[in-house]
C-alpha positions as CSV (number, residue, x, y, z in Angstrom):
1,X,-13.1,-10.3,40.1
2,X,-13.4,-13.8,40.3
3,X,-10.3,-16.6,40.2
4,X,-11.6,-18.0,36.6
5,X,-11.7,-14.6,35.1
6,X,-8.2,-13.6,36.5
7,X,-7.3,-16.8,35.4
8,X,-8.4,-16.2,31.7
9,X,-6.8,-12.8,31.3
10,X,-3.8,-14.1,32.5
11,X,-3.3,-16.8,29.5
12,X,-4.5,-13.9,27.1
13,X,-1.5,-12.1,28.4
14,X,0.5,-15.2,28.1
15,X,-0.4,-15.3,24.8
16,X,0.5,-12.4,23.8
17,X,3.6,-12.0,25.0
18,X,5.6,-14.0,22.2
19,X,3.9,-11.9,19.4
20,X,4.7,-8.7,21.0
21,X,8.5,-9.4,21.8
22,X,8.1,-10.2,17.8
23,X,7.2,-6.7,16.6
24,X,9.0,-5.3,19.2
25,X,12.1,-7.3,18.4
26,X,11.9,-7.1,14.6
27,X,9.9,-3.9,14.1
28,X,9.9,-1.2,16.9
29,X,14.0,-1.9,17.3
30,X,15.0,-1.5,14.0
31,X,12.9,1.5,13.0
32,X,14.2,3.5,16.2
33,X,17.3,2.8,14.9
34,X,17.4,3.9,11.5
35,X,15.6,6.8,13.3
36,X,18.4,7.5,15.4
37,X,21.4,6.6,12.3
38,X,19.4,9.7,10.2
39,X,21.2,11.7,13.3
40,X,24.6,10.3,13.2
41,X,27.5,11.6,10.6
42,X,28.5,9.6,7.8
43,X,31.6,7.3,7.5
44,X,33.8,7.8,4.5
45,X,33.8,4.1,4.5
46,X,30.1,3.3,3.9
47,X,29.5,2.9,7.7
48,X,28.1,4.8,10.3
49,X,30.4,7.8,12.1
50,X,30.6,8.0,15.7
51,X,29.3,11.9,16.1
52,X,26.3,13.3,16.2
53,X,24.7,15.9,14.0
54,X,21.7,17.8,12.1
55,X,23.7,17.9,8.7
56,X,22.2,15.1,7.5
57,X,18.6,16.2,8.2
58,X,19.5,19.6,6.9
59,X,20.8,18.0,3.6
60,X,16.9,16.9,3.3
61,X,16.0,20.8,2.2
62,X,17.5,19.7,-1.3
63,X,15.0,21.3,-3.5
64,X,14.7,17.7,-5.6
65,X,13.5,16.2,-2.4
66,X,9.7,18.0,-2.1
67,X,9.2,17.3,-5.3
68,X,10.2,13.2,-5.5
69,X,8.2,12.8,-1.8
70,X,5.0,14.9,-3.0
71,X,5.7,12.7,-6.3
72,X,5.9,9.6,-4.2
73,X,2.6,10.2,-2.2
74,X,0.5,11.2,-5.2
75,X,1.4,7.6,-7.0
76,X,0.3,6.3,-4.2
77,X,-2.6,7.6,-3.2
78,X,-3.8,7.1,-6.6
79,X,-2.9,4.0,-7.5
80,X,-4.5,2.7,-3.8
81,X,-7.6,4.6,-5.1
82,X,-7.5,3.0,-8.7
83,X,-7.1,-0.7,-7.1
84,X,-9.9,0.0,-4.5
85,X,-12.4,1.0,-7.3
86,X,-11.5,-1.5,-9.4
87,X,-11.7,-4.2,-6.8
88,X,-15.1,-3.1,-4.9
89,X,-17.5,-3.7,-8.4
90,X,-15.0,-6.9,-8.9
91,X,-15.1,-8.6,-5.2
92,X,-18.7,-8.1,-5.4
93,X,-19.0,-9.6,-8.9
94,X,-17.0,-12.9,-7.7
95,X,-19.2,-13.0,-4.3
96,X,-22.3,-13.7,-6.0
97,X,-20.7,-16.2,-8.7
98,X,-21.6,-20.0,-8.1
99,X,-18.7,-21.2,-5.9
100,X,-17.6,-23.1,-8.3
101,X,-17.0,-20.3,-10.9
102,X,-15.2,-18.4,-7.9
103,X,-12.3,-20.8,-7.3
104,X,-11.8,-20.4,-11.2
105,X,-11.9,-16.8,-11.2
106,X,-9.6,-16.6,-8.2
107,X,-7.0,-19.0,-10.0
108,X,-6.6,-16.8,-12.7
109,X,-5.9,-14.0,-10.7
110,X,-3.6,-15.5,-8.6
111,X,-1.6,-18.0,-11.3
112,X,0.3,-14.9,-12.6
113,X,1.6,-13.9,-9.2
114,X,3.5,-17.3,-9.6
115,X,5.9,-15.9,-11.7
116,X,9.0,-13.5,-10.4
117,X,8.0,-9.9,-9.3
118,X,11.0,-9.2,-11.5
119,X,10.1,-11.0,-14.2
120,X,6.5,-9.6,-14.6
121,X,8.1,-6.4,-14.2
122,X,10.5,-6.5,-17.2
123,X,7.3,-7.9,-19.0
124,X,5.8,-4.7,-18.9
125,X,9.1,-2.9,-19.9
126,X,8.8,-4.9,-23.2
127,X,4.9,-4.7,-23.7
128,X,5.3,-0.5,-23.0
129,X,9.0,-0.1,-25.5
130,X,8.9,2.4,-27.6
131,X,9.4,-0.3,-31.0
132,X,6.9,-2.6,-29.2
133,X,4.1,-4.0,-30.8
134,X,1.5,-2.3,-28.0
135,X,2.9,1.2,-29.1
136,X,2.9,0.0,-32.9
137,X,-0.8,-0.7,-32.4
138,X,-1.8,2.2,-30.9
139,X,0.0,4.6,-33.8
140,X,-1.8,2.6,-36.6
141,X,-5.0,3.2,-34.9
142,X,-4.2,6.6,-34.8
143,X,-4.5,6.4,-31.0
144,X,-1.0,7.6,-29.6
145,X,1.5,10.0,-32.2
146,X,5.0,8.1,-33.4
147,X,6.6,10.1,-30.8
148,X,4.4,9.2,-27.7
149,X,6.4,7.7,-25.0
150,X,4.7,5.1,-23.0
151,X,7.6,4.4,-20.9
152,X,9.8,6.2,-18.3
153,X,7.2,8.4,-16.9
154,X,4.4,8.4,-14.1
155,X,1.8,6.9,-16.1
156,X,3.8,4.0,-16.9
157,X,4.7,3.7,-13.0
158,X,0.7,4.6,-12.1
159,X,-0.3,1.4,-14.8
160,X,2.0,-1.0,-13.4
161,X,2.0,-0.6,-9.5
162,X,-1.5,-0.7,-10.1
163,X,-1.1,-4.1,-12.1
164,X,1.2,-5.3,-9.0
165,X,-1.0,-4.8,-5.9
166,X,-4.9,-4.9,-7.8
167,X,-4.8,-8.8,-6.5
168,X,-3.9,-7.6,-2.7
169,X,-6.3,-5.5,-2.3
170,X,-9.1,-7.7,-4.3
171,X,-8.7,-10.6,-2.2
172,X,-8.9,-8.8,0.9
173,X,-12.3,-7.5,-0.3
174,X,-13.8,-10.5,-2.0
175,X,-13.0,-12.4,1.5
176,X,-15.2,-9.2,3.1
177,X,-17.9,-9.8,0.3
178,X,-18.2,-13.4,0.4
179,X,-19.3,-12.7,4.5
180,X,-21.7,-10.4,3.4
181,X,-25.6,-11.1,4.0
182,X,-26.7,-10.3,0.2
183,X,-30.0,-10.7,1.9
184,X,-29.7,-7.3,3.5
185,X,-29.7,-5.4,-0.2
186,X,-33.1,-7.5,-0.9
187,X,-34.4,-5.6,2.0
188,X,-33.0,-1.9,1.2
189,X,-34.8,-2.1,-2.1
190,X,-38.8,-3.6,-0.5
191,X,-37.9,-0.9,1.7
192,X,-37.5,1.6,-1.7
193,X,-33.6,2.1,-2.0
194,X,-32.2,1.8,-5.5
195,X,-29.4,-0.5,-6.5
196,X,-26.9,2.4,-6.6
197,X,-27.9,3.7,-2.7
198,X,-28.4,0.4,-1.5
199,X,-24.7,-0.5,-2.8
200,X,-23.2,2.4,-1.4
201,X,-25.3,2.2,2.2
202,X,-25.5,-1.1,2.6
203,X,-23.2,-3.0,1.1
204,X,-19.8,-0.6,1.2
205,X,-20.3,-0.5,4.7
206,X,-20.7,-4.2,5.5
207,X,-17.2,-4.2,3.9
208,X,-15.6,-1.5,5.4
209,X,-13.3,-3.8,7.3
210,X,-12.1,-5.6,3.8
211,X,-11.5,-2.0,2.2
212,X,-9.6,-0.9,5.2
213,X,-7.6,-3.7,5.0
214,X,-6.8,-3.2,1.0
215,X,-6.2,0.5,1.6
216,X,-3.3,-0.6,4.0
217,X,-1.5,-3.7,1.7
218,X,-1.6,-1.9,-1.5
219,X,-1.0,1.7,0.0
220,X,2.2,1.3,2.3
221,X,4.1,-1.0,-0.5
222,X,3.4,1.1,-2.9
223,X,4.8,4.4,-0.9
224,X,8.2,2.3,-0.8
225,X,8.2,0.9,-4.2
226,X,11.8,1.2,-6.2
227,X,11.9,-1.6,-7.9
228,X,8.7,-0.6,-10.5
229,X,9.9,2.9,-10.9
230,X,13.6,1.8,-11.6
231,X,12.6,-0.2,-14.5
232,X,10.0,1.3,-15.9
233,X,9.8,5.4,-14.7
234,X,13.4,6.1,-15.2
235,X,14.8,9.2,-14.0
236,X,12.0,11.3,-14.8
237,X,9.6,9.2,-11.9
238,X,11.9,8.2,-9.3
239,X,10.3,7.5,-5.9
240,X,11.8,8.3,-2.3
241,X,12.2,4.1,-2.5
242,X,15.0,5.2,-5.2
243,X,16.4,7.4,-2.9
244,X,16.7,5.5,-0.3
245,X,18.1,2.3,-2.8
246,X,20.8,5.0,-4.3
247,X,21.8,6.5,-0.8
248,X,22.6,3.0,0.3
249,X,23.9,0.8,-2.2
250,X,25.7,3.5,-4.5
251,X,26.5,6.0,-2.3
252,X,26.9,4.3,0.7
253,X,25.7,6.9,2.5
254,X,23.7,5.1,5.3
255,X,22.8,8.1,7.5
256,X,21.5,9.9,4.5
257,X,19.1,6.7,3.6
258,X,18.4,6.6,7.1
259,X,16.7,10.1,7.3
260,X,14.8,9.5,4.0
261,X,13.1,6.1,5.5
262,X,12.3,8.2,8.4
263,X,10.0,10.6,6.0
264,X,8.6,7.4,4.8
265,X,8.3,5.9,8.1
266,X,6.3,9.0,9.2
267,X,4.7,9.1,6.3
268,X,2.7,6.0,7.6
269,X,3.0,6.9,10.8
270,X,1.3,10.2,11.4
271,X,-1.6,8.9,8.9
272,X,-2.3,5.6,10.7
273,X,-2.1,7.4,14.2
274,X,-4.6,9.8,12.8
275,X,-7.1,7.4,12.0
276,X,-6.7,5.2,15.3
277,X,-6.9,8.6,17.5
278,X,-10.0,9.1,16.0
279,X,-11.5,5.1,16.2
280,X,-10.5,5.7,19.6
281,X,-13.0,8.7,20.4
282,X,-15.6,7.4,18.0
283,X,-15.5,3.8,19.7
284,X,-15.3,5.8,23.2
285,X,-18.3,8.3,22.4
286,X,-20.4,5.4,21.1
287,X,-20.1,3.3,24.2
288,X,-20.9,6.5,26.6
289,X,-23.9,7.1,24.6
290,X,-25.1,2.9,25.1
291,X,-24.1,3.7,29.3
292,X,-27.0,6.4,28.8
């Protein structure tokens, strides 16, 4: 290996160092530690006791618990698959827009995001109320019965994480879009593909890396929301995020809150090592089959 080559790798490790002592620092740290608090006994006084035990993890057989987790990843699968469908049709829509008309478009959907998460929040608490004009609408139309409740249930929590993250994982798929050779869905149809094959052949895979990217930053938030179903799900569409929010600022039960961000943690974990084990052997089988 030559001097200039060693040399090279060398400042890439340089490089890297900083970053890595960042995640390690700020990331890896913190979540072995709530790890290991989920194994520690709970202080009377909100803190952490000094003995060890399973009591905590044990606690996590609560019958509610299976329920409020299998709740928690349903919302969040589907709301991840609701954005990604609605985002796919729409990044390609604003890709093939005059650049002009695409800065407009993106303006609009990013002006509202100006305004405080809480604030947009409590919007929709007002728009779904019970004596709102929304629900008044929909009874005169005959659409929804005087006794439908719009609020304080999944749906409600489905509708508005939805509303939340729909701009994080559009942009990341307009910005795939916009790279996009357009040219190559000219060729799938001289070549006899129809629109719909050639969409889902050709173009869904020349933005696989934007959809990935989506699945990830509207997914994982949404798997630790609280805030959304606190206001509008109530207690009939709590989240492990409420769990976790009641363990530790009500109860003050630390240990407790620490065991339920560990199920969340793997949660995230065990999916995303998952998918890289398998990259790995596809990426690995691929280049044996080029060395042939």
């Amino acid at each position: 290996m030559s001097a200039e080559v060693l040399r090279k790798r060398k400042g890439e490790i340089l490089i890297s160092i900083p970053p890595i002592l960042w995640l390690v620092i700020f990331f890896v740290i913190p979540t072995f530690l709530v790890i290991a608090m989920a194994f520690r006994s709970a202080d009377p006084y909100g803190g952490i006791g000094q003995e060890w035990t399973l009591d905590t993890i044990k606690s996590l057989g609560n019958p509610d618990y299976p329920v409020i987790i299998w709740r928690t990843i349903w919302l969040s699968v589907l709301s991840t698959a609701v954005c990604i469908l609605a985002s796919i049709p729409a990044g390609y829509y604003i890709a093939r827009l005059n650049k002009k008309y695409q800065d407009i478009l993106l303006l609009f959907i990013i002006v509202p995001f100006w305004i405080n998460f809480l604030i947009r929040i409590f919007a929709w608490k007002v728009f779904l109320h019970p004596e709102g004009f929304f629900k008044e609408a929909l009874v005169a139309l005959k659409i929804a019965a005087p006794d439908t409740l719009l609020l304080y249930n999944t749906g409600a929590v489905l509708v508005v994480i939805v509303y939340s993250y729909l701009p994080f994982a559009l942009l990341p798929i307009y910005a795939a879009a916009e790279k996009f050779n357009f040219h190559l869905l000219e060729a799938a149809y001289d070549l006899g593909a129809g629109r719909l094959q050639a969409f889902v052949r050709v173009f869904l895979p020349g933005i696989k890396q934007g959809i990935i990217t989506a699945i990830v930053v509207v997914f994982i938030p949404a798997l630790g929301s609280y805030v959304i179903p606190d206001i509008v799900g109530g207690t009939q569409a709590e989240m492990i995020g409420n769990k976790i929010a009641q363990r530790t600022f009500i109860d003050r039960n630390l240990p407790h809150a620490s065991a339920l961000s560990t199920i969340l943690a793997l949660a995230i974990i065990i999916p995303s090592a998952v998918a890289l084990t398998m990259r790995f052997f596809k990426e690995k089988n691929s280049t044996s089959l080029r060395l042939r």
